[in-house]
MARBAKE-469697 format. One record per residue (C-alpha): residue number from 1; x, y, z; residue in one letter. Coordinates in nm, 2 decimals, decimal comma. Example, Ala and Ser with C-alpha at 12.3 -4.5 7.8 and 13.67 -1.06 7.14 Angstrom:
pos c1 c2 c3 code
1 1,23 -0,45 0,78 A
2 1,37 -0,11 0,71 S
//
This chain:
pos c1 c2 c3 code
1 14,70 23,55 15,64 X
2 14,53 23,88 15,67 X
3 14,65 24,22 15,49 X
4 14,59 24,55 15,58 X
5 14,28 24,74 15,42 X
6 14,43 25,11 15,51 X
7 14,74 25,32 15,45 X
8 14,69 25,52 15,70 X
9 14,59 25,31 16,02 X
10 14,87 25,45 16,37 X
11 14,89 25,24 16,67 X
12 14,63 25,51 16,85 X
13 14,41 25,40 16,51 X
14 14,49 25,00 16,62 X
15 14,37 25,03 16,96 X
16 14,11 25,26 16,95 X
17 13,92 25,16 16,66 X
18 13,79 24,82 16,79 X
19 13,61 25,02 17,09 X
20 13,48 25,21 16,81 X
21 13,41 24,91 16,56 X
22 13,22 24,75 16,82 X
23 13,00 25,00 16,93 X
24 12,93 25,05 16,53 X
25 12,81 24,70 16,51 X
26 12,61 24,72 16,81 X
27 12,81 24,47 17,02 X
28 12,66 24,40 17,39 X
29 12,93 24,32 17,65 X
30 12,87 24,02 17,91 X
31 12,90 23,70 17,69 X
32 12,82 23,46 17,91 X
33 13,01 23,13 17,84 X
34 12,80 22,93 18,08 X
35 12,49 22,98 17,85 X
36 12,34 22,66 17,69 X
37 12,11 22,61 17,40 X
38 11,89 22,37 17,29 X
39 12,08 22,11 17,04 X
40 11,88 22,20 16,76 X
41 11,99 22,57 16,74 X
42 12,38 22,48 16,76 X
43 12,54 22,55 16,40 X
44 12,70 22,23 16,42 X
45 12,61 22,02 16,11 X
46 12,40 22,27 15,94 X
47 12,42 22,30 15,59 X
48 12,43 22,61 15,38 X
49 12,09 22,69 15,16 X
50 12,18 22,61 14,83 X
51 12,31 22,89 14,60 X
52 12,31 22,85 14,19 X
53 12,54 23,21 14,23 X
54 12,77 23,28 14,54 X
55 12,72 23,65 14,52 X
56 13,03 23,80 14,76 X
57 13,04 24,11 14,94 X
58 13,47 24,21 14,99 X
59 13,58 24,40 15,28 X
60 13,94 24,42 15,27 X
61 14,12 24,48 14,90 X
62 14,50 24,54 15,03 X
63 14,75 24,29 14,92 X
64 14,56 23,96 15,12 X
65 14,27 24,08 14,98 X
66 14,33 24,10 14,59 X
67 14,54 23,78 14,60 X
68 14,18 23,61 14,75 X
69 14,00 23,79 14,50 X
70 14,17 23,66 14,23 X
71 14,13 23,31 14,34 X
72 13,74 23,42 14,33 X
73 13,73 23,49 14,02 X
74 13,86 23,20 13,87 X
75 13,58 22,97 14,05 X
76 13,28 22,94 13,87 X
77 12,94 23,04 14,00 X
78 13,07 23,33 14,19 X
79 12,97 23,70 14,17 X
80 13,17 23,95 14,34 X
81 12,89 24,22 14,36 X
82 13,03 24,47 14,64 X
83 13,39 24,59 14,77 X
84 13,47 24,79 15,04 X
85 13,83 24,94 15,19 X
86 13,90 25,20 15,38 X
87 14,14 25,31 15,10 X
88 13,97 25,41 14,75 X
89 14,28 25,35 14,55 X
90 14,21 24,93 14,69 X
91 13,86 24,94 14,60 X
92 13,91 25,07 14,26 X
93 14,20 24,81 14,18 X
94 13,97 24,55 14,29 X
95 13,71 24,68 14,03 X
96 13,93 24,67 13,78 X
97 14,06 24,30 13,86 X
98 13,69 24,23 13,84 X
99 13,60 24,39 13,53 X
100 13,97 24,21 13,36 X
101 13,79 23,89 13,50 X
102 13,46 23,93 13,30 X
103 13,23 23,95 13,49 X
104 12,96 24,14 13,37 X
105 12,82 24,35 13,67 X
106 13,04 24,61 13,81 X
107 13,06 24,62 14,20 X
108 12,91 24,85 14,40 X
109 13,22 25,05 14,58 X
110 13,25 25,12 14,95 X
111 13,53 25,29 15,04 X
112 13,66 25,61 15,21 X
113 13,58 25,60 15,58 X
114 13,60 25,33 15,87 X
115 13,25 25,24 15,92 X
116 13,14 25,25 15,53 X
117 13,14 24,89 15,51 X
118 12,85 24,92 15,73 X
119 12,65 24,98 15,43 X
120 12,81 24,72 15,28 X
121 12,67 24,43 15,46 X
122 12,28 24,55 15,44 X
123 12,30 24,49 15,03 X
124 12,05 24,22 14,95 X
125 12,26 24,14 14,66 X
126 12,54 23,99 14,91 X
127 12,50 23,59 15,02 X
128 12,84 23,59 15,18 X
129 13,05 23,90 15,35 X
130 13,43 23,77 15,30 X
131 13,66 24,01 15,53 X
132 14,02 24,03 15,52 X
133 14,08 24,33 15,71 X
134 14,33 24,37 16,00 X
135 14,25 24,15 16,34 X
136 14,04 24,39 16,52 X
137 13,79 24,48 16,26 X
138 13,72 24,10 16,19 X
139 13,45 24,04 16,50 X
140 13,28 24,36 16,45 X
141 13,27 24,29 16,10 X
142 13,12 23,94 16,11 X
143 12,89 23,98 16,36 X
144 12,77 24,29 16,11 X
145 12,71 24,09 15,82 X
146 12,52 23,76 16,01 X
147 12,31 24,04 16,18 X
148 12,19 24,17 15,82 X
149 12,14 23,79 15,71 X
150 12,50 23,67 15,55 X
151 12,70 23,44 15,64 X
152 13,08 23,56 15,71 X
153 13,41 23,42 15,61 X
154 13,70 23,60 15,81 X
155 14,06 23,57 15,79 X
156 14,25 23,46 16,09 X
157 14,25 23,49 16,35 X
158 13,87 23,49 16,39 X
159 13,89 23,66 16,70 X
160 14,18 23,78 16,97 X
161 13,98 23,76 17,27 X
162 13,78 23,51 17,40 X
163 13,48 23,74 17,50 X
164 13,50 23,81 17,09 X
165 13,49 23,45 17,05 X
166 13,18 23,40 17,26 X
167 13,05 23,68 17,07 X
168 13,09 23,50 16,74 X
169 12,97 23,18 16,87 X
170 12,65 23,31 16,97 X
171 12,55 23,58 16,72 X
172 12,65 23,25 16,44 X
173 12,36 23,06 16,65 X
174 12,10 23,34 16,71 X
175 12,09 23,45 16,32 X
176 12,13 23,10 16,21 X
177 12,42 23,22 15,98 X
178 12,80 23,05 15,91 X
179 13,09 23,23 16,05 X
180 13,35 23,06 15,90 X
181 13,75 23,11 15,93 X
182 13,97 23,13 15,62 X
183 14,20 22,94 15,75 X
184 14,41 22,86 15,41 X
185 14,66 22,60 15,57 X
186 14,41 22,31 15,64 X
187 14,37 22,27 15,26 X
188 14,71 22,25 15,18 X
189 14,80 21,92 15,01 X
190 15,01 21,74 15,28 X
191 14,75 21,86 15,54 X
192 14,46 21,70 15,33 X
193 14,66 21,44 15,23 X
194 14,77 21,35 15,58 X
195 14,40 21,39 15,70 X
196 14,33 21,09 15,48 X
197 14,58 20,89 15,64 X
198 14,47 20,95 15,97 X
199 14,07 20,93 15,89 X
200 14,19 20,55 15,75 X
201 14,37 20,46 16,08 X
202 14,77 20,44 15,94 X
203 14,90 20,66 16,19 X
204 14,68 20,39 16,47 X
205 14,59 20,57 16,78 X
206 14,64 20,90 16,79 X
207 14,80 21,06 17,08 X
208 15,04 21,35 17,05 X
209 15,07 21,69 16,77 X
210 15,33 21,96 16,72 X
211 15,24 22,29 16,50 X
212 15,39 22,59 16,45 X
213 15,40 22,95 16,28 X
214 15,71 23,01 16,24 X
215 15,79 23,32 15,99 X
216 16,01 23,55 16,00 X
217 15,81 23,85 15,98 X
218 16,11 24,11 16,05 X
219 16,12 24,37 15,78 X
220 15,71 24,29 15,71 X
221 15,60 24,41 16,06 X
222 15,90 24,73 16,09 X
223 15,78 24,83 15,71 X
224 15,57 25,18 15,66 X
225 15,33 25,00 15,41 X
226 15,11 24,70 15,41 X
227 15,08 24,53 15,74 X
228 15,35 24,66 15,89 X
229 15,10 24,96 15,96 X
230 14,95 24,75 16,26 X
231 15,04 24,40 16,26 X
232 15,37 24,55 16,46 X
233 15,13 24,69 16,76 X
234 15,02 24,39 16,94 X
235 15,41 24,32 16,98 X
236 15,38 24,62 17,24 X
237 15,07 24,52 17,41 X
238 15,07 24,15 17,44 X
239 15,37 23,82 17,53 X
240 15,21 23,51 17,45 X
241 15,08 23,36 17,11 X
242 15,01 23,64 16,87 X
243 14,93 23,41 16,56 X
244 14,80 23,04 16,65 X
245 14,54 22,91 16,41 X
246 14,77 22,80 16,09 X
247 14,96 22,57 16,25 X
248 14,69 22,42 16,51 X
249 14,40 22,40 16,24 X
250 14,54 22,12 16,06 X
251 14,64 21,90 16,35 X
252 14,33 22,02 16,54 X
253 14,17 21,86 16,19 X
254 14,37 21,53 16,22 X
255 14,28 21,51 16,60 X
256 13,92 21,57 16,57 X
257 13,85 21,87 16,79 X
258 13,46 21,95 16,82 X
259 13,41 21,58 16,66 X
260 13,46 21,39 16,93 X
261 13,79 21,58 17,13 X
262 13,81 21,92 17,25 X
263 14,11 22,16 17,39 X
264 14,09 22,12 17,75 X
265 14,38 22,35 17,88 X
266 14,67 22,51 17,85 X
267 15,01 22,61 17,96 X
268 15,27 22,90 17,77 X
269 15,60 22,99 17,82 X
270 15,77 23,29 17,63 X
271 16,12 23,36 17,59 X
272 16,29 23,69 17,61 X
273 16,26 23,96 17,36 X
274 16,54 24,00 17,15 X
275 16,48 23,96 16,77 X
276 16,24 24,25 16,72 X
277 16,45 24,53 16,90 X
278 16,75 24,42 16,74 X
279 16,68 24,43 16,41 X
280 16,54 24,75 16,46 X
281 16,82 24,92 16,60 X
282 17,03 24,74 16,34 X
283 16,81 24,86 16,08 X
284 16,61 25,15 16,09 X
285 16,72 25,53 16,10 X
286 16,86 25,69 16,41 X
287 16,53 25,90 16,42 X
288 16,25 25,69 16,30 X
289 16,00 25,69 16,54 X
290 16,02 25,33 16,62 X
291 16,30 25,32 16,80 X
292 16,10 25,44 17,09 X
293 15,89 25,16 17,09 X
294 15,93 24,86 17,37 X
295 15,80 24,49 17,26 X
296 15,65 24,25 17,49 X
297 15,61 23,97 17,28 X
298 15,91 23,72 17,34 X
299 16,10 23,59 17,06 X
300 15,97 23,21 17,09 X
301 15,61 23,11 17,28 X
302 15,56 22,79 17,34 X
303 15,23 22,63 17,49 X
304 15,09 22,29 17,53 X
305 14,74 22,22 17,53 X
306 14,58 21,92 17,63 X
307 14,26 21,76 17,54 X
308 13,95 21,59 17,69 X
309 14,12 21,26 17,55 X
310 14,46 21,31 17,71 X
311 14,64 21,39 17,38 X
312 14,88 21,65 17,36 X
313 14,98 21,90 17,10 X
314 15,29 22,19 17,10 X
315 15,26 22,52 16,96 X
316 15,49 22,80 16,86 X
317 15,47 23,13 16,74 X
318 15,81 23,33 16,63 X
319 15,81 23,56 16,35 X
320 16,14 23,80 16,43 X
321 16,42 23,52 16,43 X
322 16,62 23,46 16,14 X
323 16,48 23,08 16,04 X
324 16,31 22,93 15,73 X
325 15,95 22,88 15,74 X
326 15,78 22,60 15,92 X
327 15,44 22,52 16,05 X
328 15,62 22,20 16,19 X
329 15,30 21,96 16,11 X
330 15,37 21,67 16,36 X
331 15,13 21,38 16,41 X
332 15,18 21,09 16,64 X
333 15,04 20,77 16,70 X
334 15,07 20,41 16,78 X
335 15,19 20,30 16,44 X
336 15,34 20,59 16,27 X
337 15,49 20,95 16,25 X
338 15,41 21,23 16,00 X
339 15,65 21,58 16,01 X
340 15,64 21,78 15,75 X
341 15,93 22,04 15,68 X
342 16,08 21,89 15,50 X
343 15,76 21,66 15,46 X
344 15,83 21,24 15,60 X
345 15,65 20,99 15,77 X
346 15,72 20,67 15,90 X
347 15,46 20,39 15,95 X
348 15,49 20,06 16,15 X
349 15,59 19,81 15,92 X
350 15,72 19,98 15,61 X
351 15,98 19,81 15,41 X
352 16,23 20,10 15,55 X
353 16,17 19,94 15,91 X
354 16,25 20,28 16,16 X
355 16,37 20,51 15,84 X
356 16,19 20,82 15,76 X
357 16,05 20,79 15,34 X
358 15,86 21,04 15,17 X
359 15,49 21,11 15,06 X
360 15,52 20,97 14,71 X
361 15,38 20,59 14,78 X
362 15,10 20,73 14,96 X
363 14,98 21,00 14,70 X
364 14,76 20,79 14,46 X
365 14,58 20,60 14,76 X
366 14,53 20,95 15,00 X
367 14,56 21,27 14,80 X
368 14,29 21,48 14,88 X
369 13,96 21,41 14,54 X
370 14,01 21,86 14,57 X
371 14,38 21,84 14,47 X
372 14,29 21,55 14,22 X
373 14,04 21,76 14,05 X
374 14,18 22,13 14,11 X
375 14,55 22,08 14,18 X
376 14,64 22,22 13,85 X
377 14,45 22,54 13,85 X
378 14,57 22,58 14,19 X
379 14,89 22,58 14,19 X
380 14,86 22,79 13,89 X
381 14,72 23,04 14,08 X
382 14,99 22,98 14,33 X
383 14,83 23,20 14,65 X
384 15,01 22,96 14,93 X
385 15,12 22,70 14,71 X
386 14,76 22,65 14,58 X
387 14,59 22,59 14,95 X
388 14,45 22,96 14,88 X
389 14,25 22,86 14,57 X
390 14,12 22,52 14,70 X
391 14,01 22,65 15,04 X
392 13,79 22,89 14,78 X
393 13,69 22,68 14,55 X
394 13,58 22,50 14,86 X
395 13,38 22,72 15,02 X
396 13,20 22,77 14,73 X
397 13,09 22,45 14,69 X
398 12,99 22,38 15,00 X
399 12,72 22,75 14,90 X
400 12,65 22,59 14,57 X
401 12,55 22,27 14,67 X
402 12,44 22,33 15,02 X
403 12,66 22,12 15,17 X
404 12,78 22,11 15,57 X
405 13,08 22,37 15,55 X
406 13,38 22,20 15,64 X
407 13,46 22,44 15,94 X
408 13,25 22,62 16,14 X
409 13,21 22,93 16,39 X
410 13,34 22,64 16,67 X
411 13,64 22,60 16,54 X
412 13,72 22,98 16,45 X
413 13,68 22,98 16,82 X
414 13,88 22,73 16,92 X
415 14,16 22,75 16,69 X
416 14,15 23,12 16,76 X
417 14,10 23,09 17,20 X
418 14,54 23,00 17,24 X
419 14,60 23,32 17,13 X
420 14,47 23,51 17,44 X
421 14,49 23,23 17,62 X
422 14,86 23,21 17,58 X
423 14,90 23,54 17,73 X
424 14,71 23,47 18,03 X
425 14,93 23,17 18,09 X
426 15,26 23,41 18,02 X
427 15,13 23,65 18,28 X
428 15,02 23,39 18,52 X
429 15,38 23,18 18,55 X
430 15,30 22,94 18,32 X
431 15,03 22,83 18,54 X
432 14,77 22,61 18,35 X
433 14,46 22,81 18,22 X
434 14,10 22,65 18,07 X
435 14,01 22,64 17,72 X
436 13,64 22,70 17,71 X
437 13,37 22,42 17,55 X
438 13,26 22,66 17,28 X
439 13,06 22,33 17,17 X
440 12,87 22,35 17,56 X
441 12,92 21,94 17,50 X
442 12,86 21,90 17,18 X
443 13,22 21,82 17,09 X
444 13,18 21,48 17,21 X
445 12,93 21,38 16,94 X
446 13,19 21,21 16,62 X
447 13,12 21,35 16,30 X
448 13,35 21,34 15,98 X
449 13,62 21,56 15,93 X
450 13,62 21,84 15,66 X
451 13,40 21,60 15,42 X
//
């Protein structure tokens, strides 16, 4: 979940700066999706080169950002040698996280204005830019880095558009260099766990998901501080899925999308707003300025999407209603049922015949070998229950060893597309709208997932 790198950033900051961002970078408009590319020059399967140090370039030290950080620095074989943020008081506190950590070089600093991580990402010190910034710097931003020869990790979503996700897509396979999403809640130990299950056939054929981001985000996105200095303004520009890769990236894992499945289309519905606007009114000053704003994004979206294989998944997004948290988690198939959420699954021919149990009889034979290893430092370190650290300490290893990353620039895409997708649906009736084949075919080639 991405923070905010500035204090200071007003909605006329929010919208205009991606135009801005964008021409900074050098971005061409005109993707065209239709393009194909010779097999070999896909990312799909490539490995990283081998690194014996991870040296990390930051952009992005708010709140997301130092709780990453400190995951970072408790992996070995990583060098955090720049950091950038619009805000100088975020740089320096990352420094001094650093220097508290041990690490014997000081970073190099970046900070001040909105295009100074430009100089950032032409350091030949720098094997990976890592960006947790808000949304609309995070295309601009990668598509610097792989253009100076780094690979990019981004916080999600990867892109809000799907020109932007074309645009990753092929600026990933022209420099030859990762963009990968930091999407935290596939290495969460009922996700991985639950993977393991699936890759060994309990849950039998699989035909049907549900996932979810369900958070309420109330006070977070009305607050004058943190992200509630422009996570609120896409509420007033767009009604569809705002937030859709931490509930589908898991079950998009478990169903094999890009390894041998694909989103085919979709369909969203969006209730009323409500939620927002009342709290609001209910909450803030008779004169704060927000009161004059108007949402568009309704309370609950729903879409379904289904895939080349005829399975189905549901997703949600609502983050201004007053419920508990819940990425919902579903998987069906022929012979069992995982929900988490409370977490329970049910598989054909269990001594509890049709009765929901728990996770515990399944641990020792399908926890995730990462949790086995790292579960205690993790959860520790806490960031998301410990998914934080391992989807870190995973990344790394993957640059250390020079392993296949475990998710690549077509799935940032994909996981990333529902989001304006959604909203094209919404405007459209509901009417069904096309996912594109980021893979251009490739997704129907199996390979193993995450591993």
């Amino acid at each position: 979940m991405s923070d905010n790198s500035s204090d200071h950033l007003s909605r006329r900051d929010f919208v205009g700066s991606t135009v801005a961002a964008a021409a900074a970078a050098g971005l061409l408009p005109g993707i065209d999706p239709a393009a194909t590319v010779a097999g070999k020059e896909r990312m799909i399967g490539v490995p990283f080169e081998r690194h014996a140090k991870v040296r990390i370039g930051m952009i992005g030290i708010g709140g997301r950002g130092r709780s990453l950080l400190h995951d970072l620095l408790a992996i070995d074989g990583v060098t955090i040698t720049a950091l950038c943020d619009l805000v100088p008081d975020h740089a320096a506190r990352g420094a001094a996280m650093i220097k508290k950590a041990g690490q014997e070089a000081a970073p190099a600093i970046f900070d001040g204005t909105d295009t100074i991580w430009e100089q950032l990402v032409t350091r030949d010190d720098i094997d990976i830019v890592y960006i947790a910034t808000p949304w609309n710097w995070h295309v601009p931003m990668a598509v610097g880095a792989m253009r100076q020869g780094k690979h990019a990790a981004v916080e999600v979503p990867a892109a809000t558009t799907i020109d932007d996700c074309w645009t990753l897509v092929k600026e990933s396979e022209k420099t030859r260099r990762h963009c990968i999403m930091l999407e935290n809640c596939c290495y969460g130990y009922n996700e991985l766990l639950v993977l393991n299950l699936v890759k060994a056939g309990k849950l039998g054929t699989l035909t049907h998901g549900e996932c979810a981001y369900i958070h309420d985000l109330r006070s977070l996105l009305l607050s004058d501080e943190g992200e509630g200095l422009w996570r609120r303004y896409p509420h007033l520009q767009h009604d569809g899925n705002l937030y859709p890769t931490h509930g589908l990236g898991p079950v998009a894992n478990y169903l094999g999308i890009n390894r041998g499945d694909r989103f085919e289309y979709l369909v969203s519905m969006s209730s009323l707003e409500a939620g927002l606007t009342e709290y609001r009114d209910e909450t803030l000053a008779p004169n704060d300025p927000k009161r004059q704003e108007r949402y568009r994004t309704g309370d609950m979206n729903t879409s379904l999407i289904k895939t080349a294989l005829g399975r189905s998944i549901m997703l949600q997004h609502d983050v201004v209603s007053p419920r508990p948290y819940s990425r919902i988690n579903m998987i069906c198939g022929t012979r069992g049922t995982f929900a988490d959420y409370p977490a329970r699954i049910m598989i054909e021919g269990q001594p509890e015949d049709d009765e929901w149990t728990g996770l515990d009889g399944y641990k020792e034979a399908f926890e995730s070998p990462l949790w086995k290893r790292m579960g205690e430092i993790a959860r520790k370190l806490g960031g998301h229950g410990g998914m934080d650290f391992i989807m870190n300490y995973r990344m790394v290893q993957c640059m250390r060893e020079g392993l296949v990353p475990d998710m690549d620039v077509y799935d940032a895409a994909a996981w990333s597309a529902p989001g304006p997708l959604s909203v094209t649906s919404v405007k459209k009736g509901s009417k069904p709208v096309d996912v594109p084949d980021f893979t251009r075919g490739a997704w129907r080639t199996k390979r193993v997932v995450m591993g």
